[in-house]
DOTOR-948034 format. One record per residue (C-alpha): residue in one letter; x, y, z. Coordinates in Angstrom, 3 decimals, always signed. Example, Ala and Ser with C-alpha at 12.3 -4.5 7.8 and 13.67 -1.06 7.14 Angstrom:
// DOTOR-948034
NODE   bati         xx         yy         zz
NODE      a    +12.300     -4.500     +7.800
NODE      s    +13.670     -1.060     +7.140
//
This chain:
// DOTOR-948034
NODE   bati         xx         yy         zz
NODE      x    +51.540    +17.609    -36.736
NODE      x    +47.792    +18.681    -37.482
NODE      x    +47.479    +22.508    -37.883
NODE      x    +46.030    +25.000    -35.981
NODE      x    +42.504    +25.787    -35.859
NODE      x    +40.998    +28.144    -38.369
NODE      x    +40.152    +32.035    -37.407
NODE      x    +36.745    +33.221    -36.099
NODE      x    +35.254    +34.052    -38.797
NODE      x    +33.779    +38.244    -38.146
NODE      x    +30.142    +37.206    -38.630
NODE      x    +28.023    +34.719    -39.568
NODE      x    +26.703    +34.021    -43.069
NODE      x    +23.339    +34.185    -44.077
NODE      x    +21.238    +30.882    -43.951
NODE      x    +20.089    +30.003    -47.409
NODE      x    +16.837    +31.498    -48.732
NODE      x    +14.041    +28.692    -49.318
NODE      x    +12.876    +29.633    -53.056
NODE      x     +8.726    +29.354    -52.781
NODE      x     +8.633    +27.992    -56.544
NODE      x     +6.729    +25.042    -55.307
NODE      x     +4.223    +24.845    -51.747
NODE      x     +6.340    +23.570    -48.743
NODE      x     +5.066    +20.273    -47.936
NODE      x     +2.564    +19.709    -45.068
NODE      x     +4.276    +20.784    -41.565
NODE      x     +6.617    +22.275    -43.228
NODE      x     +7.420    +26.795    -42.204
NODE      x    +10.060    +28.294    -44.571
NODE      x    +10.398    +31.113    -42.362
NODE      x    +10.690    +29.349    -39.289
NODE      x    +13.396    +27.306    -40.988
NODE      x    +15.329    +30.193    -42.044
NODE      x    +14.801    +31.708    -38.091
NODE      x    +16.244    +28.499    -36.595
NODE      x    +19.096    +28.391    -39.511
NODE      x    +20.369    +31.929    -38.760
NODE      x    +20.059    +31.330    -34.264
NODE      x    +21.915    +28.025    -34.948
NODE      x    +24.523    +29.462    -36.760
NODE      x    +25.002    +33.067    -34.334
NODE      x    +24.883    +29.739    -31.685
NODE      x    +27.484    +27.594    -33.315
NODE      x    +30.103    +31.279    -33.814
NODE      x    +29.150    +31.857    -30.002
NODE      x    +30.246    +28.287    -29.203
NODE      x    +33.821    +28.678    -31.537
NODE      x    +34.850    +31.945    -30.251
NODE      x    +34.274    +30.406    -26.354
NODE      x    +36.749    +27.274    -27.730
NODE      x    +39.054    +29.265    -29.142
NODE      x    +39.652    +31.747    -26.360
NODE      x    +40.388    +29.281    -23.703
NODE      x    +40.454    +25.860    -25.477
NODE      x    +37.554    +24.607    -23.008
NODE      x    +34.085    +22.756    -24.705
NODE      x    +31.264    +24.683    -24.648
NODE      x    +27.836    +22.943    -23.650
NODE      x    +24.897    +24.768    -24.244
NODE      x    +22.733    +24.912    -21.316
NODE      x    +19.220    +22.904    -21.039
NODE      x    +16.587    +24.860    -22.119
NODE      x    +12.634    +24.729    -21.571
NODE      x    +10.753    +25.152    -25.269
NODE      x     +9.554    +28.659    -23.406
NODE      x    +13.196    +29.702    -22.359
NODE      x    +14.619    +28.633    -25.825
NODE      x    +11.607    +30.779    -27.385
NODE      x    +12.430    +33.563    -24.856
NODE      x    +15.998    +33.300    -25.944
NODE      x    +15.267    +32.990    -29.640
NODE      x    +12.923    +36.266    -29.422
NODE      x    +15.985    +38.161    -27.621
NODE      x    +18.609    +37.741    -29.991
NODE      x    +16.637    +37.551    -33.109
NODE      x    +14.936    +41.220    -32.387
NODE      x    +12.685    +41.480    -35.443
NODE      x     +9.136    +42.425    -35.056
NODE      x     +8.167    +39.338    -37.276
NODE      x    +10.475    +37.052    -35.562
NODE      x     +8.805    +38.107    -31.538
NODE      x     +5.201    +37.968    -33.438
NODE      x     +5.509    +34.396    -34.592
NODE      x     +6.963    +33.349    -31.120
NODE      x     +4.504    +35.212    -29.191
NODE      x     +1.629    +33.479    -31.252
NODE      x     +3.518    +29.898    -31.591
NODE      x     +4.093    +29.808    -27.432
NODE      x     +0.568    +30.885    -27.126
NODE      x     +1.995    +33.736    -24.752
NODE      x     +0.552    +37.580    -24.229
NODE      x     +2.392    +39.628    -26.191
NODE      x     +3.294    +41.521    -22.960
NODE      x     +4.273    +38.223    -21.307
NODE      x     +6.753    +37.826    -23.927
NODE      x     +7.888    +41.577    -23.810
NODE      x     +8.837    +41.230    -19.837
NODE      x    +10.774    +37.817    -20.728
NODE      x    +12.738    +38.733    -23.341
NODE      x    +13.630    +42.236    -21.123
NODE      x    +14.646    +39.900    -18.451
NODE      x    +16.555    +37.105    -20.569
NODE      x    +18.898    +40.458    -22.050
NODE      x    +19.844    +41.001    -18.300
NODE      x    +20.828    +37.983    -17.000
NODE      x    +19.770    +34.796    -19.436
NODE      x    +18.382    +31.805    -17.626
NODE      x    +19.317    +33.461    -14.180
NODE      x    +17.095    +36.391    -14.613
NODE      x    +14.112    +34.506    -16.649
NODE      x    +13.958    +32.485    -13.170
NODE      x    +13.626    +35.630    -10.575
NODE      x    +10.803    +37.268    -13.191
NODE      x     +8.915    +34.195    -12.959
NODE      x     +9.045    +31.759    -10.208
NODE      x     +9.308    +33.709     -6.478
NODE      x    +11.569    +31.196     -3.804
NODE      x    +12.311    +31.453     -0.079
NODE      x    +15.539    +32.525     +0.511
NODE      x    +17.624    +31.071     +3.502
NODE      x    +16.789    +33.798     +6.371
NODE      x    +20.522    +33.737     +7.190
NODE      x    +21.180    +34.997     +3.509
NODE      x    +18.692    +37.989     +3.377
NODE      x    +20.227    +39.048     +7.346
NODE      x    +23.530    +39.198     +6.047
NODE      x    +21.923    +41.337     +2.979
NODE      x    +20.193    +43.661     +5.578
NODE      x    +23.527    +44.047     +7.197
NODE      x    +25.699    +44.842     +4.419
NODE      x    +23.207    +47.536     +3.671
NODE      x    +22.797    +49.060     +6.614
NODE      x    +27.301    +49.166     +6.690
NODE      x    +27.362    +50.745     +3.173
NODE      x    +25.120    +52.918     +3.094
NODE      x    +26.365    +56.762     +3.716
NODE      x    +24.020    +57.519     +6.437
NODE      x    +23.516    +54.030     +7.554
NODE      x    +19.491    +54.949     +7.312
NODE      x    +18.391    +52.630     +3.748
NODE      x    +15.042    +53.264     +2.294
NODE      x    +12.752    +51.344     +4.395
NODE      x    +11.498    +47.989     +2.739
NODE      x     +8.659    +45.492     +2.175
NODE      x     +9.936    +41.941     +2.163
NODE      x     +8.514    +38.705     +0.631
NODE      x    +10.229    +35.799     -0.385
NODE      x    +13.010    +36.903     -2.106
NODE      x    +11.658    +40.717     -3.210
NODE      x    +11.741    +43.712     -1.396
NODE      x     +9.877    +46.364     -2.199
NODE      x    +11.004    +50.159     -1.746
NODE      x     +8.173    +51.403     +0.367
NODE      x     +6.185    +54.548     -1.052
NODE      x     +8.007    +54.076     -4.616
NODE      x     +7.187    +51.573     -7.891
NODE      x    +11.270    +50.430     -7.251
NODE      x    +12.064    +46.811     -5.999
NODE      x    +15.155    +44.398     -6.007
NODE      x    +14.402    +40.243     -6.287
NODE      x    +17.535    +38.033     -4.827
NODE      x    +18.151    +34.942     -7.530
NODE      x    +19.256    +32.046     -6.975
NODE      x    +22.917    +32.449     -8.638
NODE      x    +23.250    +35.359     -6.005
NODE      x    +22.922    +38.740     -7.699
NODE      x    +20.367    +41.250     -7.015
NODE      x    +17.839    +42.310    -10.096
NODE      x    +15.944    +45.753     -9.949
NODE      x    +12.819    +45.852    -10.948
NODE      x    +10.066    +48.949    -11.726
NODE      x     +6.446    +48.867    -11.945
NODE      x     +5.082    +49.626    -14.839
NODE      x     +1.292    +50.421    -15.832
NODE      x     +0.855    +48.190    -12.360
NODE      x     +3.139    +45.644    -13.384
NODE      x     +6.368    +44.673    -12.703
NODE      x     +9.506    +44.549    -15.274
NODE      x    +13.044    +44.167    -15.077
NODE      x    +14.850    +47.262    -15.332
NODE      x    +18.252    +47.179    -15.566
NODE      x    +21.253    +44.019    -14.724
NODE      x    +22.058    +42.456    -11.431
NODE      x    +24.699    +42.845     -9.015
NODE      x    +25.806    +40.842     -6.604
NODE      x    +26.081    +43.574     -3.616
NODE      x    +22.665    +44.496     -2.401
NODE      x    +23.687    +47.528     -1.261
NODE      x    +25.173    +48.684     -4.547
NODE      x    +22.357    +47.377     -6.093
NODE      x    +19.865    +49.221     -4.466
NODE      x    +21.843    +52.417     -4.964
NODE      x    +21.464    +51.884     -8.839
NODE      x    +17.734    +51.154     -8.592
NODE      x    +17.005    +54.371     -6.812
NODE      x    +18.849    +56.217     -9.582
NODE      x    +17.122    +54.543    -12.194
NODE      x    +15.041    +56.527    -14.150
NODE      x    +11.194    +56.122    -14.472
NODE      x    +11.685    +54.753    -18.245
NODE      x    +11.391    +51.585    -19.510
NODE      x    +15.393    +50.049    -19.680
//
């Protein structure tokens, strides 16, 4: 009879430091190496405790290098660590910023609605429209600006973009530009209720 599977360990251990006693051959980052060392390892804990909780593999999704960097830069949160990645994607600095802000609400899911605008199916946002005008107290919503898959909160910097996996993201405008505020729900109408009471901060 083979024994059970050892505990989760409580946190992961530190990746080895690379001792600098000699130049690191051609190609070759330290740093980067010990970046990548610790993600794989918080990765690898991530992918044990999933096992065994319900005894089911765990495949890590596909990622882009720019979603993997995105991804990197949100759970490694260390000035140095978002500096190199801004300046290794070749990315803005703000570019990054408004990624990684969307990546912490919602992963690949929410990466996708900051970047890439789709077409809904009309049938989808009338049954949206709908369900907002039965929820809401007064049955009288904010009025809004449609395109695509955002709509816009007429006469305020407030607007919720419909993804693809079927949640609702708010988003606020900032110095004239759009970030992600806050997480997604799947109701529009309880969605929109949290975006209006959304402070004018950054989330």
């Amino acid at each position: 009879m083979l024994p059970g599977p050892p505990p989760l360990p409580e946190r992961t251990g530190h990746p080895p430091v690379f001792e600098a006693s000699q130049p690191a051959e051609p190609g070759i980052d330290p740093e980067a190496l010990q970046i990548l060392a610790a993600d794989a390892a918080k990765r690898a804990r991530r992918q044990l405790a999933a096992a065994l909780a319900d005894d089911t593999p765990q495949t890590p999704a596909d990622l882009t290098e720019w979603q993997d960097a995105v991804r990197i830069a949100a759970e490694h949160p260390q000035i140095e660590v978002f500096a190199r990645i801004a300046q290794s994607t070749d990315r803005p600095l703000s570019e990054l910023a408004q990624a990684v802000r969307a990546w912490r609400h919602g992963g690949i899911a929410a990466l996708e609605v900051l970047q890439d605008p789709w077409t809904p199916d009309p049938s989808v946002l009338a049954r949206a429209r709908a369900s907002l005008a039965d929820d809401w107290a007064d049955g009288r919503t904010p009025q809004l600006r449609a395109w695509r898959n955002r709509w816009t909160i007429v006469g305020r910097d407030r607007q919720l973009r419909y993804g693809r996996d079927g949640r609702w993201y708010p988003y606020g405008k900032e110095d004239g530009t759009w970030w992600p505020i806050g997480p997604p729900d799947p109701d529009p109408a309880t969605a929109l209720a949290a975006l209006l009471a959304l402070q004018d901060r950054p989330s």
